[in-house]
C-alpha positions in Angstrom: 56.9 24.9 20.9 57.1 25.0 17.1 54.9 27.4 15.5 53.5 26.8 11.8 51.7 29.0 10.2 49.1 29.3 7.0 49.1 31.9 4.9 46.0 33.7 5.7 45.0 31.1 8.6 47.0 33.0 11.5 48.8 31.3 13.9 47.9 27.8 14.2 50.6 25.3 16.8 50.5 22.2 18.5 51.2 22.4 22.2 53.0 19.8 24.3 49.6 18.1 25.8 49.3 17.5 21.6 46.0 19.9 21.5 45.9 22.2 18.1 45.8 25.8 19.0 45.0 28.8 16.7 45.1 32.8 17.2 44.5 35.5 14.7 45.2 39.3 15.7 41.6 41.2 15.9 43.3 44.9 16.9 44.0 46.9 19.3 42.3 48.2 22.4 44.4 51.0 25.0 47.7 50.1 22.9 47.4 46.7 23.5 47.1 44.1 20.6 44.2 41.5 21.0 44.1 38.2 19.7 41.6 35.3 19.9 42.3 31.9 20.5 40.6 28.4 19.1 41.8 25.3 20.4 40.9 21.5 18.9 42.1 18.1 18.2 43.0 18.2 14.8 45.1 21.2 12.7 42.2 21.1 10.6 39.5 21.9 13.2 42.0 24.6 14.3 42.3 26.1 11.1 38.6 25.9 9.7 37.9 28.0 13.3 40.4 30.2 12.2 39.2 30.7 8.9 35.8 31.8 10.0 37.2 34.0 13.0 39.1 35.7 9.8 35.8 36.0 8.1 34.1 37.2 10.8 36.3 40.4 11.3 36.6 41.2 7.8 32.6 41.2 7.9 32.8 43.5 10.9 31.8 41.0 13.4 34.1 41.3 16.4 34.6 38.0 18.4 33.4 37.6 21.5 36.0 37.5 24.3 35.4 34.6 25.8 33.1 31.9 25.2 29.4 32.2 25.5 27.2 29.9 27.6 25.7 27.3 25.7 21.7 28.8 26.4 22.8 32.3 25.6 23.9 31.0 22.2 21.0 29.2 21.5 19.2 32.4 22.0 21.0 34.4 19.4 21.0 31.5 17.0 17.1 31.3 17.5 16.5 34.6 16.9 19.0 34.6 13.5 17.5 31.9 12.1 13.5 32.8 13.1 12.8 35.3 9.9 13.8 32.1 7.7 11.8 29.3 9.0 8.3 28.2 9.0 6.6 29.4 12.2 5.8 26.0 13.2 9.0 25.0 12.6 10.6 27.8 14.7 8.3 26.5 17.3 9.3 23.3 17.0 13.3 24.2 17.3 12.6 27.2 19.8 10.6 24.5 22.3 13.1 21.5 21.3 16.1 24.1 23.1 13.9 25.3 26.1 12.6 22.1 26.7 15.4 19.6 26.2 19.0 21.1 25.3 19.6 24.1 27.8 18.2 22.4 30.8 20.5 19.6 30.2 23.6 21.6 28.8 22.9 24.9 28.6 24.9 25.6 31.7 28.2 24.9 29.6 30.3 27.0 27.5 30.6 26.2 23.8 34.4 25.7 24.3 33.6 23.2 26.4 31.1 20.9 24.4 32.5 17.6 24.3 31.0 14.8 22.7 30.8 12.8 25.6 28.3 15.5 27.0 26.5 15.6 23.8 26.0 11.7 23.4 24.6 11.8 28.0 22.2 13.9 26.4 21.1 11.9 23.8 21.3 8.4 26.1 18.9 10.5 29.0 16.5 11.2 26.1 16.5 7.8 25.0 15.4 6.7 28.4 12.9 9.4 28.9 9.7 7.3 28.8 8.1 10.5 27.4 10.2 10.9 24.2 9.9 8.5 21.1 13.2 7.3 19.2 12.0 9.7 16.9 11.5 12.5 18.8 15.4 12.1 20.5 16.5 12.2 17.3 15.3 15.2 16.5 16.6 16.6 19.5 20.1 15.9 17.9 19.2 17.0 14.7 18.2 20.6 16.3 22.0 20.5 18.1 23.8 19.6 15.3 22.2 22.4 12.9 22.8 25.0 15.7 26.1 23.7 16.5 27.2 24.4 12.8 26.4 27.7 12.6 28.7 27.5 16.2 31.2 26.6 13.6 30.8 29.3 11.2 30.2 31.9 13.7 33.9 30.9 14.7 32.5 30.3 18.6 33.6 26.7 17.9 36.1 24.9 16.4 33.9 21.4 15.7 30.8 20.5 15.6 31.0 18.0 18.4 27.0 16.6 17.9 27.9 15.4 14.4 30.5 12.8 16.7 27.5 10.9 18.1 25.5 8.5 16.2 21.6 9.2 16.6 19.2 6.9 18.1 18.0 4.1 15.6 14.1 4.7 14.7 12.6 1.9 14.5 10.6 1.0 11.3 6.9 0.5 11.4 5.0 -0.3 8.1 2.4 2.1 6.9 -1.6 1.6 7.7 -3.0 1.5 4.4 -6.4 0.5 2.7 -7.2 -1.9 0.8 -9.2 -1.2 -2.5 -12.3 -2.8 -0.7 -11.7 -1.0 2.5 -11.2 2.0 0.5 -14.5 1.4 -0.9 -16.3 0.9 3.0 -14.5 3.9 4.0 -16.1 6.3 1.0 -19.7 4.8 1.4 -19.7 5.9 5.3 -18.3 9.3 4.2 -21.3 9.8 1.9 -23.3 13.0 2.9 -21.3 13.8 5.3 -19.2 17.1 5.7 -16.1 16.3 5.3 -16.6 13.7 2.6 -15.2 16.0 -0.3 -12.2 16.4 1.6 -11.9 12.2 2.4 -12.6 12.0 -1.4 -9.5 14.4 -2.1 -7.3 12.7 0.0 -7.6 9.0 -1.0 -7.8 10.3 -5.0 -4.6 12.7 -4.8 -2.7 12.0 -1.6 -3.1 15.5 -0.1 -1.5 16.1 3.3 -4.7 17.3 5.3 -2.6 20.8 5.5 -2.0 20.9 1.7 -6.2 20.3 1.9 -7.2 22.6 4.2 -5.2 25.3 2.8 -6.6 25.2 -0.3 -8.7 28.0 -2.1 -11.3 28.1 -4.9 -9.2 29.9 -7.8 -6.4 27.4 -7.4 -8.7 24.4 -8.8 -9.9 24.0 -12.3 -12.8 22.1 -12.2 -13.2 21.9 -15.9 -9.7 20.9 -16.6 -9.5 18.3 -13.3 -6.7 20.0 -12.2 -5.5 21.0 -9.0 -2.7 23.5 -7.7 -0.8 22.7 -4.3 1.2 25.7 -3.2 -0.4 26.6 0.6 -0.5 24.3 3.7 -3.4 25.6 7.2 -1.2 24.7 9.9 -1.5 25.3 13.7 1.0 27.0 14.9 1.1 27.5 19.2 0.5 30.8 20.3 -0.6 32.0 16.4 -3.7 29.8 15.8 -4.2 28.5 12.4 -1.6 29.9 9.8 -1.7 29.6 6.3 2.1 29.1 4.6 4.0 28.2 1.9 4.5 24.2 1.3 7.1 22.8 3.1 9.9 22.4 0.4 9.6 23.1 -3.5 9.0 19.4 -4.5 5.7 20.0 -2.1 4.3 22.7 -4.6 2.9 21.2 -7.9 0.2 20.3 -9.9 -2.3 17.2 -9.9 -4.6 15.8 -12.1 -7.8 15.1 -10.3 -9.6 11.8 -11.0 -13.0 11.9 -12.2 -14.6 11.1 -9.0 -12.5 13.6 -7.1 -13.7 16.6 -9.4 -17.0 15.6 -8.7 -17.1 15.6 -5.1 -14.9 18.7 -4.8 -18.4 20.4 -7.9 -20.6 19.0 -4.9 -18.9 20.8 -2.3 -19.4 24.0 -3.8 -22.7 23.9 -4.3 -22.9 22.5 -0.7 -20.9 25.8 0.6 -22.9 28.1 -1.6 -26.3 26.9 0.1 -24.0 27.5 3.9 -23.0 30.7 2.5 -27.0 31.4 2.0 -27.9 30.4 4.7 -25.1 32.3 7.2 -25.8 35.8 5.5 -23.8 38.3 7.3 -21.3 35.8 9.7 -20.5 34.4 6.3 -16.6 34.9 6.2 -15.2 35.0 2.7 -11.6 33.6 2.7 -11.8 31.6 -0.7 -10.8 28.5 1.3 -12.3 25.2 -0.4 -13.3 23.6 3.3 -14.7 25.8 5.5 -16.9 25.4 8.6 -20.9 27.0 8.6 -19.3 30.1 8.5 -17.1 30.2 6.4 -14.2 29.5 8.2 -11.2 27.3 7.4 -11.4 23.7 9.0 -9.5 23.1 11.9 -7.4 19.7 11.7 -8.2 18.9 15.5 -11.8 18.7 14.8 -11.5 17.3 11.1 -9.4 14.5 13.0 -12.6 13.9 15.1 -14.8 13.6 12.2 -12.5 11.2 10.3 -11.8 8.8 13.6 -16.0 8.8 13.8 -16.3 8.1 10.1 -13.5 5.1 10.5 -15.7 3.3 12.8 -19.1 3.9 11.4 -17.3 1.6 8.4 -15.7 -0.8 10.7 -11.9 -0.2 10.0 -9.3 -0.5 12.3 -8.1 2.8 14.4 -6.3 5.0 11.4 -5.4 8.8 10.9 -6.4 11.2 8.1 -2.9 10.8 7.0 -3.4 7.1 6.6 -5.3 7.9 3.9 -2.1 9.7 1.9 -0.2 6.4 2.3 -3.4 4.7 1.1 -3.4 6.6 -1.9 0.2 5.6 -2.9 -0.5 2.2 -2.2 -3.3 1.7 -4.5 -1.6 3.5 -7.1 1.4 1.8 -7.5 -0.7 -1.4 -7.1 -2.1 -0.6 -10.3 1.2 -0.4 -11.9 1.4 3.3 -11.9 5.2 4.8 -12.0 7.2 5.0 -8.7 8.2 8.4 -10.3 4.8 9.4 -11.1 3.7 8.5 -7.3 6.6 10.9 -5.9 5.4 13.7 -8.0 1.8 13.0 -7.0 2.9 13.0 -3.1 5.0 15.7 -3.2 7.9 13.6 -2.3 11.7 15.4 -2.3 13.4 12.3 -3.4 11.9 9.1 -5.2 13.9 7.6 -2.5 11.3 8.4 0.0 8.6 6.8 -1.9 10.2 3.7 -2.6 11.3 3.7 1.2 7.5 4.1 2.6 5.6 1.9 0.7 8.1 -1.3 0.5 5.3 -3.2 1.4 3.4 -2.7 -2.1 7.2 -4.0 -3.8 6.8 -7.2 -3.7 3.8 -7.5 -5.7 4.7 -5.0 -8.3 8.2 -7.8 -8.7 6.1 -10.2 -9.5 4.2 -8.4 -11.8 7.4 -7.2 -13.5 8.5 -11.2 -13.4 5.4 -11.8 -15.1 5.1 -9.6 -17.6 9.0 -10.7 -18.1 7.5 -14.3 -18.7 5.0 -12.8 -21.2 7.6 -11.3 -23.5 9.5 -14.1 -23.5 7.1 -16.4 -24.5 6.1 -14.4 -27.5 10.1 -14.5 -28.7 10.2 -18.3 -28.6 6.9 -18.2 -30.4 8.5 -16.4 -33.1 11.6 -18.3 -33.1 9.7 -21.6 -33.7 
């Protein structure tokens, strides 16, 4: 057995069978010395699970002496990762484990993840009538983020999940309106409650979150402009929670069209004569849509009111958040900037607008064909 060694790496050999194994010392216990193993494929798995073993017991962590069970580390990494998330998105990974990693491998030991287990899981959610493309690939997403902090924990020496390709999603074009359904869409909201907030959406794209969470002192009326920064979300177990925006691309500033500043003027005079007219239940929150009482709307029943104002116009089945996509469409079907669009939507990458709304492309080619033509033709007119 020939032993080769990095300096500062530990011991790290190849046995006979051609697996990489590594050891570091981690003290001494009844005047023995202890040392923890890694094993892998590759040196370099062997010695990046060193590395962080090494790390680990500078830092004070001591490793654990053998293995944990694949649910128990789920648990730990849950409850390391909870104060940074979003609650719903804790939610989300806390009921992605319960629900559809530990029941399938949660029995195992980390040391003995293979990627063959890892990609039966995936193929048993993808025929789960139940689960969407989508939905399995989030599953694997959820494995492979706790499976890397496996890997700098030192607990594993690979992140096995990153081995398996992850379900195709397949893609399905936006539902969008067009300028004259748009304009179907705004007559039937007329007078209604939630029209201010319909208006909103179609003029600026708002996620109905981004909407709901707004408050009163983050719109200037005067100057048409409009502060994101909050999204109301529904989170189990908590009820409605306002939070920070998703990512830092989410929070900016809009400029509201005219239109958009004068339904959101309307609404205020329309929640000053509730607030009247409530007295005492009136609860003051500052939020921009609020029920009779002042509280904030609740998306479950805005949802309702929007699916009841889609067929009073006649439109084809839709969701509120339809009406975000619609708002990009039109846009850069008048020629507005892709970039402008992103910054509009709240997009993290240009990339993502472009990507959704392919559909409006073609159209915006030609125009860039024509308007080729047009400068074209006015150099050969000057040339003759």
């Amino acid at each position: 057995m020939a032993k080769r060694r990095s300096k500062g790496d530990g011991a790290v050999f190849r046995r006979s069978d051609g697996r990489w194994i590594g050891q570091i010392n981690v003290g001494w216990q009844d005047g023995r010395r202890l040392r923890k193993s890694v094993q892998g494929a590759t040196r370099k798995e062997v010695q990046d699970a060193v590395r962080a073993l090494i790390r680990n017991v500078e830092d004070g962590i001591p490793p654990p002496t053998r293995s944990p069970r694949i649910s128990d580390f789920f648990a730990k990494w849950l409850m390391s990762v909870r104060p940074a998330l979003r609650p719903s998105t804790y939610v989300s990974y806390e009921g992605t484990v319960r629900l559809h990693i530990a029941p399938e491998i949660g029995h195992l030991t980390l040391d003995k993840l293979s990627v063959e287990h890892v990609a039966h899981l995936v193929s048993r959610k993808e025929a789960d009538p139940r689960l969407s493309p989508r939905s399995t690939r989030y599953v694997l997403q959820v494995l492979r983020i706790a499976l890397n902090k496996a890997v700098r924990w030192g607990l594993a020496a690979r992140n096995v999940a990153t081995l398996v390709d992850a379900p195709r999603v397949p893609y399905k074009d936006v539902r969008v309106l067009s300028p004259e359904e748009t304009k179907r869409l705004l007559d039937a909201a007329r007078g209604d409650p939630i029209e201010a907030l319909v208006v909103l959406a179609v003029g600026t794209g708002l996620r109905l979150g981004e909407a709901l969470g707004l408050k009163w002192p983050d719109i200037d009326l005067d100057r048409r402009q409009l502060r994101v920064n909050k999204s109301l979300q529904r989170v189990a177990g908590q009820g409605q929670v306002l939070m920070e925006t998703k990512t830092r691309r989410s929070r900016r500033s809009i400029i509201l069209p005219v239109k958009t500043a004068e339904a959101l003027r309307s609404q205020r005079v329309r929640q000053a004569d509730q607030h009247r007219a409530a007295g005492s239940e009136w609860l003051e929150a500052g939020f921009v849509f609020t029920s009779s009482t002042g509280r904030p709307l609740d998306q479950r029943n805005v949802q309702r009111s929007f699916r009841r104002l889609v067929r009073k116009a006649r439109l084809p089945k839709m969701r509120f958040h339809d009406l975000r996509h619609s708002c990009a469409s039109l846009l850069l079907g008048e020629g507005i900037s892709p970039r402008v669009v992103m910054e509009t939507l709240g997009h993290s990458r240009i990339s993502v607008t472009m990507d959704t709304y392919t559909h409006v492309m073609p159209a915006l080619m030609r125009d860039a064909a024509d308007a080729m033509d047009r400068s074209l033709a006015v150099d050969d007119a000057h040339e003759r």
